[in-house]
N, C-alpha and C positions, 0 to 999 in steps of 0.2 A: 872147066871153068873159063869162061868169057868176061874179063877185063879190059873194057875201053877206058884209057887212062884218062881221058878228057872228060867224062861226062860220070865215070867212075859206077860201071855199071856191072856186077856180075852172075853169074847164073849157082845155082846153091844147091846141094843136094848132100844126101849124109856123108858122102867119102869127101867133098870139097867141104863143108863146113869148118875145118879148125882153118883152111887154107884163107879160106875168105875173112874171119876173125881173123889171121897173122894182120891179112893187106888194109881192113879197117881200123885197127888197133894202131898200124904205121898211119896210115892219114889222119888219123883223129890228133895222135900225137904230133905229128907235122903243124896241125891246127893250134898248138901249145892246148888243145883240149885238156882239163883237171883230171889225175887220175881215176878218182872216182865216176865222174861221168863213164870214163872209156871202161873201167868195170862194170856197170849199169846196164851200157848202150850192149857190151857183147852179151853179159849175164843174159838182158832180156832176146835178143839174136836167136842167141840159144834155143831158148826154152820156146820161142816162139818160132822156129822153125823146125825145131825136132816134129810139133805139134802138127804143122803140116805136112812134115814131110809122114808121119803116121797116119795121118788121115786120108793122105794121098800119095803114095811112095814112089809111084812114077811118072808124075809132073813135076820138073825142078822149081823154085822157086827165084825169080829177079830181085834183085836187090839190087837198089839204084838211093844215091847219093846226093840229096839236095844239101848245098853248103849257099846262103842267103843272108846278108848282111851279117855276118860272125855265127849263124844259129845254125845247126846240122843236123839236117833229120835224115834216118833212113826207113826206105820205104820197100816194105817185102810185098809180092804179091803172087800171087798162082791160081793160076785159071782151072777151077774145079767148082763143085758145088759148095753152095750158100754153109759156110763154116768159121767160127769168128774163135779162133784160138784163147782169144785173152778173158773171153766168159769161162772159157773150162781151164782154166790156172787159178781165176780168180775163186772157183769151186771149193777147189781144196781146201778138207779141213785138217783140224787139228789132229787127227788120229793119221793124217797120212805121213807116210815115210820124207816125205819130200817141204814137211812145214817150215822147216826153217827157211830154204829157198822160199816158201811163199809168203815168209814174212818179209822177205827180201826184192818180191815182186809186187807185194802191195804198197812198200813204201814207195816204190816209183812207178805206182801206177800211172798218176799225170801223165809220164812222159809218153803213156801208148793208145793210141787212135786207133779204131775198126771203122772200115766201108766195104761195103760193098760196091763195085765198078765194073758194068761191062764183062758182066760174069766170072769174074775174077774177087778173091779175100785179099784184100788189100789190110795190112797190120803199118801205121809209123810208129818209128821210136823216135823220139825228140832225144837227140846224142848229145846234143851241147849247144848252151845258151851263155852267151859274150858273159864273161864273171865279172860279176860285180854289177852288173849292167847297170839294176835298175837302182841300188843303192848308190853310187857313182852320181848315178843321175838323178838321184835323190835331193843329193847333198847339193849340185849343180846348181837346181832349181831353188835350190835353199837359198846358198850364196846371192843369188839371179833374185831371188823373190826380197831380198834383205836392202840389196842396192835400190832394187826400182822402186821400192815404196818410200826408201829416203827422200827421191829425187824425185819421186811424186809432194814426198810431203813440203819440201821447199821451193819445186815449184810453181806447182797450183795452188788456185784459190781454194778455200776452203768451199766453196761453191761448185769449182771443177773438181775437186777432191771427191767428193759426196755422188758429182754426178758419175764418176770412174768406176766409185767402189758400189753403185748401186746399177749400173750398166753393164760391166763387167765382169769383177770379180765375184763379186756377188750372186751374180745368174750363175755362174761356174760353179760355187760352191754349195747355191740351193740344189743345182740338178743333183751333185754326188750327194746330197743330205740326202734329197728322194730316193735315188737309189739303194741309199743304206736301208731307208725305212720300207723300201719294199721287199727286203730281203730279212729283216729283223724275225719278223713273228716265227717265218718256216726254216730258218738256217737254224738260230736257235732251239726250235720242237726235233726235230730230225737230228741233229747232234745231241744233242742229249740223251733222247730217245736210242740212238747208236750206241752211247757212252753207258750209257743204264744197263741196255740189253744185253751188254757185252760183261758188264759187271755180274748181273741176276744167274750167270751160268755157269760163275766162278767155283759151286758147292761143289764141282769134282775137284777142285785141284786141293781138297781141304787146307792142311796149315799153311803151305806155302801163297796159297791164295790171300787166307784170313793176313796171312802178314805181313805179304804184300799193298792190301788196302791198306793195312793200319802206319805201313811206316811211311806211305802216301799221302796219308789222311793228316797225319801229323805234319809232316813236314808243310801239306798247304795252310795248316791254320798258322803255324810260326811263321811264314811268308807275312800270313796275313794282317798278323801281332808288329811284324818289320816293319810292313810297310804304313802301320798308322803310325810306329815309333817316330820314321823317318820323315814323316809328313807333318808329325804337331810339331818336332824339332826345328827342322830344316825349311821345310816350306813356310810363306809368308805371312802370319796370322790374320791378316786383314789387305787386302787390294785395295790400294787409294790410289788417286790421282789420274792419272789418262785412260790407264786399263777399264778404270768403269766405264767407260762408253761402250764396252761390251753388253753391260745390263742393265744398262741405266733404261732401258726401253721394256724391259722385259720382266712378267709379274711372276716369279718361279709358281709352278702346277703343284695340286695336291701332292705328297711324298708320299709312298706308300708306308704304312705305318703296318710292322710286323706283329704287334702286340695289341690291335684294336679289336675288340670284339666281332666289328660287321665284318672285317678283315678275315678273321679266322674262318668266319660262316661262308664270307663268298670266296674264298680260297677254292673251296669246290663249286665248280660252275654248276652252272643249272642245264647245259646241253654242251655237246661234245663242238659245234660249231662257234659259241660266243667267243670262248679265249680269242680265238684266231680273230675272228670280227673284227672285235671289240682293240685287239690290240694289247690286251691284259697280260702282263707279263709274267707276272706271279704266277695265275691261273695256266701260262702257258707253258712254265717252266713244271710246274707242279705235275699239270696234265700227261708231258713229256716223260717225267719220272715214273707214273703210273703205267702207262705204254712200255718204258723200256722194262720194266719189271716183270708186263705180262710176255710180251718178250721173249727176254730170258728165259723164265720158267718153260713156255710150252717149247722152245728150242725148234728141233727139225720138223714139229707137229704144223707147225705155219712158214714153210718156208718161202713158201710165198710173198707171204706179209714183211717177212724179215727182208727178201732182196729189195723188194721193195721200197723200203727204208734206206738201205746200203745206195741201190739207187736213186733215191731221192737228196740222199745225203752228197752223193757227187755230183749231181747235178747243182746244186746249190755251193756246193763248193767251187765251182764251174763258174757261174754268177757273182761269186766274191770274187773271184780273180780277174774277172771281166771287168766287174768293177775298179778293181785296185790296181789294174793298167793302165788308169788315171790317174795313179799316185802322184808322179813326178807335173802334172799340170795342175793338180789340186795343190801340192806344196808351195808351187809359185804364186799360184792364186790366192790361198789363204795368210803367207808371208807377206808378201806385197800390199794384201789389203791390212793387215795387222800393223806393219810399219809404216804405212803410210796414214792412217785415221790416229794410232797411238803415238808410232812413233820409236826412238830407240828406246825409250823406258820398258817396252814390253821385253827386252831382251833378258834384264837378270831374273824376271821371272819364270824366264825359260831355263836360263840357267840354273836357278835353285833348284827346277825341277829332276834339272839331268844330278844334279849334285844328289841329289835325294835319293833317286831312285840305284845311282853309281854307289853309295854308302851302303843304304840298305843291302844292295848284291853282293856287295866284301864280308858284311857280318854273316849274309848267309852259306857266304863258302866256308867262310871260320867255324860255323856248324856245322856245317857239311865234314870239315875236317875233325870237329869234333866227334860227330856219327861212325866216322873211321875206326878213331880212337876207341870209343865206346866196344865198338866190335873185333878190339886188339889186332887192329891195325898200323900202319905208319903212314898219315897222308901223303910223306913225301913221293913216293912213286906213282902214286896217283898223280899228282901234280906233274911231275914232270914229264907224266905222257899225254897231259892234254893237249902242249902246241902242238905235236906230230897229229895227232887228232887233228885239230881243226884246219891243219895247213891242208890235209888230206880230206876231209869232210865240206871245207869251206867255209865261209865267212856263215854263221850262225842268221837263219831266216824261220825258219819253224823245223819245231822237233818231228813230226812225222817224217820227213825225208830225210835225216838223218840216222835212222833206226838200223840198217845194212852196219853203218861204221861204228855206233855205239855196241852192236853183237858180237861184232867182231875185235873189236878192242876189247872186251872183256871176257871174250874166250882164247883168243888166240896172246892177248898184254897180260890180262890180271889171272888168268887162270880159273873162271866164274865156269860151270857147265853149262854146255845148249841147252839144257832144262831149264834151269833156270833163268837164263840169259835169255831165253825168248818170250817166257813168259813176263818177268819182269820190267824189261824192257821195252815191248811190245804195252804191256798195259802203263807204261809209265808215260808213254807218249800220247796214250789216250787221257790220261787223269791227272798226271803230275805237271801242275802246271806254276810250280812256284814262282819262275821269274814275272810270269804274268797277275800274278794275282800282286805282287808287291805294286807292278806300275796299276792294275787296275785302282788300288787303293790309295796310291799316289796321286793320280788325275783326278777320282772322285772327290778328294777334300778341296784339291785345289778349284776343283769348280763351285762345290759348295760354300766356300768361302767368297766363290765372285759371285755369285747369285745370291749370295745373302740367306744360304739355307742353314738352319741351324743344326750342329753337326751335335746333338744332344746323344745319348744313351738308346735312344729309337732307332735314330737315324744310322748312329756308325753300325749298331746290330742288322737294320735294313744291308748296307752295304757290303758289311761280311758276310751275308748269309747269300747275297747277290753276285757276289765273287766268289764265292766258295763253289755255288753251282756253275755258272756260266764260264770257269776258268777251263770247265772239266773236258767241254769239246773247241779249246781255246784254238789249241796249236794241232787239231785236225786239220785245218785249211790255213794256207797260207794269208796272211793278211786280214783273218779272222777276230781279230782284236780288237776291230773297228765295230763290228758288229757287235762283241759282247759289252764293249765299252758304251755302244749307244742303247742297250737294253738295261744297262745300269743307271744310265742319265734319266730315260723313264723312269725308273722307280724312283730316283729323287726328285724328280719332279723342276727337272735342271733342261734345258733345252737340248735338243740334238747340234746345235748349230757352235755349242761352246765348244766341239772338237776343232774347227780352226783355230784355235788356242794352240793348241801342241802337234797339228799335221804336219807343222815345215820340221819335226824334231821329232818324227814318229818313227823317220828309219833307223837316227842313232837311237829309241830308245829300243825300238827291236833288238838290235843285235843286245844287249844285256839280258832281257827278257828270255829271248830265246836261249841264249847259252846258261841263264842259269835252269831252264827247264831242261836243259842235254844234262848238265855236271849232272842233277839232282838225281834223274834215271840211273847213271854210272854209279854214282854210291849207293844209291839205295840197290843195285844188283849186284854189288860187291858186298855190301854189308849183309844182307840177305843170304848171297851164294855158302858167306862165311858162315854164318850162324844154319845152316843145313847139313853145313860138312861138306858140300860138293863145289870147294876150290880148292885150285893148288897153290899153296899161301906161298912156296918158296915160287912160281913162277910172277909172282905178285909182284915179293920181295925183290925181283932179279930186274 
């Protein structure tokens, strides 16, 4: 092995392999890198060098150390023929001996790039990204966006006001609105479609399958009963005073009406092309459902079709995140131009909302600890191994990346079996999305009530039925919330543009969101594991 300590480069082969893990594990930690990451970065090392070095056993592999503004990538390469590792890992199905590690390698797939260069397979792994970065610089931008529009608003004219927020901010915020709306139609079809397909092929796992929908299934509609509790409670029954200049210009669009005749009949399109068109969200969602159905059933008969999807679904995951690396300039932009045209009154309407949706996610733990109960448990040891969780999993941003730490806490903490721990968990992070569905039903009334939509018996069934679906490929992609929240605004008939209302306060309400979809997976695979027989109650208990 060849280590240049300066540029931190070394040569990789199977008898050096654990050597080179010791000397990367010591630098990542030198880097105060999270331990998880440095499990991640070697985990995939591993698997992704073993694979070359089988495919080619005597060409070593380079592995060189890019460390770039706090972010650490390493980059393997070996000069051999046209061979891209991370297609044949990402292969593996469920019948292989090695599924659990690949449930382990798909929750971090982001972190792994393939190229080809100069005759050489070039694999990176992204090892660690500055913590907290972009939430930090979230909040940042918050603070920054809160000041500047005060001191826009006392000291320009209302003239120069108008002319800032229409020059400016404004331009900022249209383009990220385009952005979302070019992404809507196909992010939506494609996760869905994913989340379906993945459901339609559950008939082998019989009871434990049927149970795991059903304690899923549950659990999202009580989210979704919270989150109107907490919104005709706690949120504002009427927006008066400066906030209306948000709508005062604006004629809310037809809502879709669930329950209309013509409704029901164009529910089914007339060709497989218009949804998409047209922009029809019903129709797209619908369409989606029927796809991930056909799917499912035919399984390996189209496997074509299925990777296909798989990757259409990443790549679009790809484009949200490209997108939402303007989070932190959208926040400023949408804050600044909010306090400066309103003013500080928009504030406690911000605030009821964090209050809303902070209430809502205590009663739903208090359930959560009920569901324990129910299945002759003690919530408290659940409870008191969440901090060590999250200290070690990280600050809560979406449930698919953290699916490694919830498997492992509840085989190696609660005592749950890999059987079921991977199954449960694994699909809980595809469908259970209860913290999101609470804010998705939170946001929707408070917009409805500033657009003046009436939130009648049609409408809130509109919006449950609207959250119930689009929650389901919520916390597949990070920062995907944007998207499902602006394909709900469509069917009310409420603008895409009322999301600057709550951008500057979208990353504190993530973190609830998200951690109430991690708890929710944890009990429902403890409850679950319980009622099968395959945990060990006393390692639970201990």
């Amino acid at each position: 092995m060849k280590n240049d300590t300066k540029t931190y480069r070394y040569q990789l082969t199977l008898e050096t392999l654990g050597i080179v893990s010791d000397e990367l594990k010591k630098f990542l930690a030198r880097r105060r890198t999270d331990e998880k990451d440095i499990s991640a970065a070697l985990l995939l090392l591993e698997e992704i060098s073993v694979r070359f070095l089988e495919h080619d056993p005597d060409t070593p592999i380079s592995v060189r150390v890019r460390d770039r503004f706090g972010s650490i990538t390493l980059i393997l390469s070996q000069e051999s023929e046209d061979y891209n590792p991370i297609s044949e890992i990402r292969d593996w199905g469920t019948e292989s001996e090695d599924y659990f590690r690949t449930l382990i390698f798909r929750a971090n797939a982001e972190k792994l790039d393939y190229a080809r260069q100069s005759g050489k397979n070039v694999v990176l792994i992204k090892a660690r990204r500055p913590k907290f970065h972009m939430v930090i610089l979230a909040v940042i931008m918050l603070l920054l966006g809160i000041v500047l529009g005060l001191v826009f608003r006392h000291v320009l004219s209302p003239d120069q006001i108008a002319f800032v927020d229409y020059n400016i901010f404004d331009i900022v915020q249209t383009m990220f609105f385009h952005a979302l709306g070019m992404l809507i139609v196909p992010m939506i079809f494609f996760s869905v479609v994913s989340t379906i397909s993945g459901l339609s092929s559950l008939s082998d796992t019989g009871r434990l399958g049927a149970k795991a929908l059903r304690t899923y299934f549950m659990t999202t509609l009580t989210a979704i009963v919270l989150g109107f509790g907490a919104a005709f409670l706690i949120l504002p029954s009427k927006l008066t005073g400066p906030i209306q200049v948000l709508a005062e210009n604006y004629k809310p669009g037809e809502a879709t009406d669930l329950f209309g005749r013509d409704l029901l009949i164009n529910l089914i399109p007339t060709d497989l092309v218009a949804p998409i068109q047209d922009a029809n969200i019903m129709q797209v969602m619908l369409l989606a459902v029927f796809v991930g159905i056909a799917l499912g059933v035919l399984g390996e008969k189209i496997q074509v079709v299925n990777q296909f999807v798989a990757d259409m679904t990443k790549l679009f995951q790809t484009l949200v995140n490209m997108v939402a690396a303007f989070m932190p300039l959208i926040t400023l932009a949408a804050t600044a131009s909010l306090l400066m045209i309103i003013g500080s009154s928009v504030l406690p309407v911000l605030l009821r909302l964090i209050l809303a949706e902070l209430i809502a996610v205590l009663v739903l733990w208090v359930l959560y600890s009920l569901q324990l109960v129910s299945a002759g448990l003690s919530p408290v040891p659940f409870w008191k191994a969440l901090p060590g969780y999250f200290r070690k999993a990280g600050l809560p941003n979406y449930s698919g990346g953290y699916l490694p730490y919830s498997m492992e806490l509840c085989t190696r903490k609660f005592g749950v079996s890999p059987r079921v721990t991977s199954f449960t968990t694994s699909l809980g992070a595809s469908i259970n999305m209860d913290g999101a569905c609470i804010h998705f039903v939170l946001c929707s009334v408070l917009f409805a009530r500033l657009y003046g939509i009436p939130l009648d018996a049609k409408m809130i069934a509109t919006i449950a039925v609207a959250v119930f679906i689009l929650s389901m490929g919520d916390s597949a992609v990070q920062n995907s919330s944007l998207i499902s929240m602006t394909g709900i605004l469509t069917l009310m008939g409420a603008p895409t543009a009322a999301l600057g209302l709550i951008l500057g306060i979208d990353a504190i309400l993530d973190i609830f969101r998200c951690g109430s979809n991690i708890i929710g997976d944890l009990v429902a695979t403890i409850a679950i594991g319980k009622s099968e027989g395959e945990m060990t109650v006393e390692k639970y208990q201990s």
